[in-house]
N, C-alpha and C positions, 0 to 999 in steps of 0.2 A: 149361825155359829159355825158353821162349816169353813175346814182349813183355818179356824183361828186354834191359838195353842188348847190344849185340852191335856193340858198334866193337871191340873183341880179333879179331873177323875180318880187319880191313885194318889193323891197329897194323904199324909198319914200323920197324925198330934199328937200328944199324950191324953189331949182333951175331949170331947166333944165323941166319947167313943172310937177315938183313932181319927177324926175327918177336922178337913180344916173348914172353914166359914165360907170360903167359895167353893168349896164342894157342895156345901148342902143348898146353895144360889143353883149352882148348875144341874146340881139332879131335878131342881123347879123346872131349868129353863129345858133340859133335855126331854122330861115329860112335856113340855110344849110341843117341843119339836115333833117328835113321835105323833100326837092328836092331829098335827098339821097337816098326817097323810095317809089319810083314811084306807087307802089301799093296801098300806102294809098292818093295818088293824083286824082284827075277828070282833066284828060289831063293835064294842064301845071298847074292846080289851087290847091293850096293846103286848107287844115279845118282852119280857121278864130279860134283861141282859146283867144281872149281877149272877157272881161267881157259881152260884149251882144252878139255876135255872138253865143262864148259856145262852138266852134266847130261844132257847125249845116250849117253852112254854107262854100263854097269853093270860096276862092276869089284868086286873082293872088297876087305872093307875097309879092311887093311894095304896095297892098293896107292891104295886112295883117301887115305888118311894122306898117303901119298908125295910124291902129287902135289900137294896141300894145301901142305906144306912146300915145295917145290918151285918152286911157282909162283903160288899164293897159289885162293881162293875168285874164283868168276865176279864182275866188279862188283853190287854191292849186293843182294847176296842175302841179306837180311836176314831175309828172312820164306820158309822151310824148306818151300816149298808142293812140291817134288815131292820131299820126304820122310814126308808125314804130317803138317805143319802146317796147318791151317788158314790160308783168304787171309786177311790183314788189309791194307789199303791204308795204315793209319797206321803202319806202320814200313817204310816205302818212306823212304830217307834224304834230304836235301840234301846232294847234292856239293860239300862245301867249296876256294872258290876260283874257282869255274865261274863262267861268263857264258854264260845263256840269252837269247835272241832273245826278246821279247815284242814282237805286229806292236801296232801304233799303238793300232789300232779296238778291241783285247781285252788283257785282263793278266789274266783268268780264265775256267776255262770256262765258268763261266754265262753270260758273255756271246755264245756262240756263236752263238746265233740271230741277234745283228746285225750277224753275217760276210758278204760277199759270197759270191758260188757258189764263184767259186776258192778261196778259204780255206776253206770248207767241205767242200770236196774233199779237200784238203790233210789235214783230220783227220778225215775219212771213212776215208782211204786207210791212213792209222797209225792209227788205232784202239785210240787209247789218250786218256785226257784230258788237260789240260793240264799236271795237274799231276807227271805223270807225268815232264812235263821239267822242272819249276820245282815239286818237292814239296816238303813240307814236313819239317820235325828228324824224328828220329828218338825213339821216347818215352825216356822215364826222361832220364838225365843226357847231352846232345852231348857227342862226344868233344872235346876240344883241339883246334885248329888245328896242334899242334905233335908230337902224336900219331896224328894220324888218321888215316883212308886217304886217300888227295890220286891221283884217276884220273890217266893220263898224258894225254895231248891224244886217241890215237887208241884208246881205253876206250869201251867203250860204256855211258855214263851212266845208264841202265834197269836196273831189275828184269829180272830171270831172265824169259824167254819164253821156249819152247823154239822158233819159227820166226821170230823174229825176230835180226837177223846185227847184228854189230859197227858204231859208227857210226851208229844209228838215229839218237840226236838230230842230230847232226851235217848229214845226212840231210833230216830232218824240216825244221831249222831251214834251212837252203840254198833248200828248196823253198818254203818260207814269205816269205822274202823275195821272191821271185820272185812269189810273188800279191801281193804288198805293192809291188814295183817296177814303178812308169806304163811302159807302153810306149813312150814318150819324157815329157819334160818336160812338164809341167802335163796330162795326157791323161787323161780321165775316163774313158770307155768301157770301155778294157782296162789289165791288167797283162801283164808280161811271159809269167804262165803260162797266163792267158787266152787270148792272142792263138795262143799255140803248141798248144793245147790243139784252139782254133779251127781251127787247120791241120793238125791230127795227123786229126782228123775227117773235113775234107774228101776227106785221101789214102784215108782208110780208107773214104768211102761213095761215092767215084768209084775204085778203085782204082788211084791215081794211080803212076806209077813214081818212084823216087826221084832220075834225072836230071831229070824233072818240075819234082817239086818245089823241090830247088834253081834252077833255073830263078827257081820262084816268088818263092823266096824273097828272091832275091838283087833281082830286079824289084821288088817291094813293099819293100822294103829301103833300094832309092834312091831313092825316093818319100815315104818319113819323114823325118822333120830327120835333123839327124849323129847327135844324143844319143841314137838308138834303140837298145832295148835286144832287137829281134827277131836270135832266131841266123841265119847265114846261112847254112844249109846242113840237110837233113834228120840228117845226123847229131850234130849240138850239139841241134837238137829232140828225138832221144830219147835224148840224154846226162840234158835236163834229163827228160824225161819217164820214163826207168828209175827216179829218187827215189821215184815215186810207182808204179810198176810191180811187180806179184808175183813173185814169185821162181820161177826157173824154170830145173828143174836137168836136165843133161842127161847122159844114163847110156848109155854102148856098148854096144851086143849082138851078141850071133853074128848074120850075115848068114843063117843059117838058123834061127832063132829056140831056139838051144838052152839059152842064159845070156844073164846081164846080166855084165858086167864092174864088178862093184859090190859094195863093201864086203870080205868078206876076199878075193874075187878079183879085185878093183881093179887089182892088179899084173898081170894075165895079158894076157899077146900073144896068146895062142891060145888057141879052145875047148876045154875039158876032157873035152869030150864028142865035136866031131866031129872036132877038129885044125884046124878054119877059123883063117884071118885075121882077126885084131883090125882091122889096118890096112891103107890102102889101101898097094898095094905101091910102094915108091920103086924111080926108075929108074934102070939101073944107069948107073955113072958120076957120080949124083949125092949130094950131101953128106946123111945122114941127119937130115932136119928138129930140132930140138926138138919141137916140137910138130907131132905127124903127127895125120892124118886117119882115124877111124874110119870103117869101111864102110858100119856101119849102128848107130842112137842113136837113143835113146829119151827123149823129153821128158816130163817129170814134172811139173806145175806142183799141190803142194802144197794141199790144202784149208784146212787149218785158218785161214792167214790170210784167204783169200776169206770166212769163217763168221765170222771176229772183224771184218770190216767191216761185217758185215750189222749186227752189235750197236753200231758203230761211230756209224752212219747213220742221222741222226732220219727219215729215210725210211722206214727197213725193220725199223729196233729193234724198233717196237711193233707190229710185225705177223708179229715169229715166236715171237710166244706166242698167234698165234691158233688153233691147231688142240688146245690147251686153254678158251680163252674163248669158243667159239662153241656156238651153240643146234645141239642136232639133232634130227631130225626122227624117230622108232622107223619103221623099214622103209623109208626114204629114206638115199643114199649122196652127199651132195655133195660129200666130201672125204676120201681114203685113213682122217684121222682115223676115221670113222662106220663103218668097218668091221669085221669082227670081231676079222682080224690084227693091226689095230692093238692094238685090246684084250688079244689075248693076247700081243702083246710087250709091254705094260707092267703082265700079270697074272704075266711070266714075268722080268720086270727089273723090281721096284717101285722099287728104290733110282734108276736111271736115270729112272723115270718121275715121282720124284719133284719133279725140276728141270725144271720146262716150259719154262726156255731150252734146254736140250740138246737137240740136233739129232737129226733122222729124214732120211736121205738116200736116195735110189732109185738107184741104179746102171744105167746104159745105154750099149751101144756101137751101135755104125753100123757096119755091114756084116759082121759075124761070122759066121760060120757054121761051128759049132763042132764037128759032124761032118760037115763037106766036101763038104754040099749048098750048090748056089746060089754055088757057087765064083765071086769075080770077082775082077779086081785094081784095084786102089788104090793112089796114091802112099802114102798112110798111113791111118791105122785109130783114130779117137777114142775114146776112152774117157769119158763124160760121167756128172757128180752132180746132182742135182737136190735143193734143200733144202724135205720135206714141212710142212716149220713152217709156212710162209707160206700166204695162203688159195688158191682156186684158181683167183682170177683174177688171180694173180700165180706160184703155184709153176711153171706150165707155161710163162710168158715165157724170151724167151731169154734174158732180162738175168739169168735166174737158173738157169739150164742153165750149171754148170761145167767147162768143158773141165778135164781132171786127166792124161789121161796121153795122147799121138798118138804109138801106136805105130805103127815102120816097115813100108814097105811092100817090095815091093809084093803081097807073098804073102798070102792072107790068113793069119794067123796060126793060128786055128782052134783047133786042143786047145792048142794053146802060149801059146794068150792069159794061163793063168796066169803064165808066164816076165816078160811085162810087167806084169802086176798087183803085183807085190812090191812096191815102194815105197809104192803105195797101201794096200795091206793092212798093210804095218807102221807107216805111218802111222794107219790107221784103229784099229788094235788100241793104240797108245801115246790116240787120242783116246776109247777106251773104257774103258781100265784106270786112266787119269790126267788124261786133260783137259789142256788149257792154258786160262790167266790172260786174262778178258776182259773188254772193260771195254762194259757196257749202258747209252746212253747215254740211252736212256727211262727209267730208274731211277736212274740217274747212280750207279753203285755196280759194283764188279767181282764176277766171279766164275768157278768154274771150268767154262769149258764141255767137257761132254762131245758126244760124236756116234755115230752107226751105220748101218750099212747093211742097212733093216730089210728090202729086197726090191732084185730085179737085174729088168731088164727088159732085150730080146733078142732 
C-alpha cells in the first residue's frame, strides 16, 4: 500500500459514524500492514495511531481497529513510518482549506539564509522545514474537496512526530509573526520577538527578579510611542517565549525516592511501597483544592527535540557528522570517536552505525554518590547529556550539555537514582528501537534519527 493514494484515511459520511466503506477496508488492510513487521511491534501489540493515542501507545490490534473507528487516524499520517514504512517526505499532504502564515522576506525554505537572527531562531527551534507547514499534494490522485479530511481549527496540521504536541503550526505561525512584527511602527533594529528575546537574556545573565523586571518593562514601555508592541510584564514575555521553549514535563514522586507517580500509577495518592504522601497535606477546615500540591516532582525535559534542533540549525547540522568525517591520527585520541569503545560499539551495532547522523550521548549527573560516600545535600540533583557527534571543541560547551532530568532534593538520591531515570530510559530505548522523523537542514532532506547512550560518567 505504500505511496498509493491514502485520503480513505480522513474520508468523513453522514453514515457509518462519519467513515466511508473504504475506510473501514483500509484500517483491515493497514492492521496488516503494521503485523507485517515485527520490529516495530512490543510482542504481539502494535502503535495505536488514531487521534489520542498518537502512536505513543501499543495496544493489540482489535483494540487499535476500535479506536480507528472511533475517532479517526492522528492528522496526516500518511506515511506509516512508525509501523515499518519507510520516510518519504512526498506524501506529507496539503491541508485542504487551511491558511498558512508565509513572513514577507521568505515563501520557501531556501530562502532561509536571508532570514534575520529572529526568524532563524523561529525555525531552528521547530525543526522542521517550511514546507512542513505549506507542503505539498499528496501523490497519485488529491482527494475532493467534498470528500476529504478537512482538519478542525484546533488539529495539529503536521505529520506524526512522536514529541511534538497538538497546535505546532498554530504555534509556529504566532511566533513567526512576532519576528515579523517592528517593535513599534517604522522601527528597523528590533521586532517584537527580538526585543523580548533581548530582555529574556539580560534577566537570565544578571539574574534579575521578576518584580525587576516588570518594573523594566513597564518603564521602557512609556518611553516608545503608543503603537508598541513590547509586553508589559515578565509574564506575557514568557507566554510569547514558551512558543519557542522545549517541553518540560513534570512527574510526582515519593518524598523518599521510592516511585514516580507516572503512568499506570498516575492515579495514586500514596506510595506503594512506603504509604508516604503524594501531597502536601491540606489544613483542616479547609476546602480540598482541585489542583493540590505534590511534595516532591520530578522534571523531565525530553531529548529528542533538543537533537532534532541540532539537525534543525545551519550552525550545528553540519557538524554532527563530524566524528565520522574527521582524519585520525593511529595512537593519538582527540575525540571519544578515535577510541576503541567507540569502535566496538559500531562493530557491535552496524546497523546503527550505519547512519552517521544518529547520535552517541554520554550520560552525567552532578553530585551522586551512589553508594552513600561523600554524602551531601542539594536543593536538587541534574541529570545532564552530552551529544559525542560534534567535535571537541564544541561537544564539551555548555551550550551542548543537556539538562534532561533535576531530580528532587534534598537527599541525595543515591541507589534510587534509577527511580528518576525512568522517563529518560524509556525514552532513550523508543529513540533506539525506532527513532523519530528529522528534518537535516545541511542536506535539506529528512530522516529517522536514532540515538544511545554509549557510556555514563560519574
Amino acid at each position: 500500500m505504500y505511496k498509493q493514494n491514502r485520503s480513505w484515511m480522513y474520508d468523513k459520511d453522514a453514515v457509518l459514524y462519519g467513515m466511508q466503506s473504504n475506510f473501514l477496508e483500509g484500517v483491515g488492510e493497514f492492521i496488516e500492514f503494521a503485523l507485517e513487521h515485527p520490529a516495530y511491534m512490543s510482542g504481539d501489540k502494535i502503535r495505536c495511531p488514531c487521534s489520542k493515542c498518537k502512536n505513543l501507545k501499543f495496544k493489540d490490534p482489535h483494540e487499535v481497529g476500535y479506536d480507528l473507528y472511533a475517532v479517526g487516524f492522528v492528522p496526516n499520517y500518511y506515511n506509516w513510518t512508525s509501523h515499518g514504512e519507510p520516510l518519504d517526505p512526498s506524501v506529507i499532504p496539503q491541508t485542504v482549506g487551511s491558511s498558512r502564515y508565509v513572513p514577507p522576506e521568505m515563501s520557501v525554505w531556501g530562502d532561509r539564509a536571508e532570514m534575520r537572527w529572529d526568524q532563524q531562531m523561529v525555525y531552528d527551534a521547530y525543526g522542521v522545514p517550511m514546507s512542513q507547514f505549506n507542503p505539498p499534494q499528496p501523490p497519485n490522485d488529491p482527494p475532493e474537496a467534498s470528500t476529504s479530511y478537512q482538519p478542525d481549527a484546533d488539529e495539529n496540521p503536521t505529520f506524526y512526530q512522536p514529541y511534538v504536541d497538538e497546535g505546532l503550526a498554530e504555534r509556529f505561525q504566532d511566533v513567526l509573526k512576532a519576528a515579523d512584527q517592528p517593535l513599534y511602527a517604522d522601527c528597523e533594529g528590533y521586532s517584537q520577538l527580538s526585543a523580548v528575546t533581548e530582555f529574556m537574556n539580560i534577566k537570565a545573565e544578571y539574574s534579575l527578579p521578576e518584580t525587576c523586571m516588570n518594573r523594566v518593562l513597564q518603564s521602557v514601555g512609556g518611553m516608545l510611542p503608543r503603537d508598541h508592541t513590547l509586553p508589559d510584564s515578565y509574564y506575557h514575555m514568557k507566554q510569547l517565549m514558551s512558543k519557542l521553549g522545549l517541553p518540560c514535563v513534570e512527574i510526582d514522586a515519593c518524598p523518599e525516592g521510592c516511585m514516580l507517580f507516572w503512568k499506570e500509577d498516575e492515579a495514586l495518592e500514596f506510595c506503594k511501597f512506603c504509604g508516604g504522601d503524594r501531597y502536601k497535606p491540606v489544613r483542616q477546615g479547609k476546602k480540598k483544592p482541585r489542583h493540590r500540591s505534590a511534595l516532591s516532582k520530578l522534571y523531565y525535559l525530553p531529548i529528542a527535540p533538543r537533537l532534532q534542533r541540532m539537525y534543525a540549525s545551519t550552525a550545528t547540522a553540519k557538524h554532527m557528522t563530524w566524528h565520522v568525517e574527521h582524519e585520525t591520527n593511529d595512537g593519538m585520541m582527540a575525540h571519544p570517536s578515535d577510541c576503541e569503545a567507540w569502535r566496538h560499539f559500531d562493530r557491535c551495532h552496524p546497523q546503527f552505525a550505519m547512519e552517521p547522523r544518529n547520535v552517541r550521548l554520554g550520560l552525567c549527573s552532578d553530585g551522586f554518590a551512589p553508594f552513600g560516600r561523600f554524602d551531601k545535600n542539594y536543593s536538587c540533583w541534574p541529570v545532564m547529556l552530552t551529544p559525542y557527534n560534534l567535535p571537541p571543541d564544541m561537544c564539551m560547551k555548555s551550550h551542548f550539555i543537556f539538562l534532561s532530568l533535576i531530580c528532587p532534593g534534598s537527599k541525595d538520591p543515591g541507589r534510587k537514582i534509577d527511580i528518576y531515570l525512568q522517563p529518560l530510559i524509556e525514552e532513550m530505548k523508543e529513540l533506539w528501537a525506532v527513532g523519530t522523523p528529522t528534518y537535516d537542514v545541511s542536506s535539506d532532506k529528512m530522516f529517522i534519527m536514532k540515538a544511545a547512550i554509549i557510556w555514563t560518567i560519574s
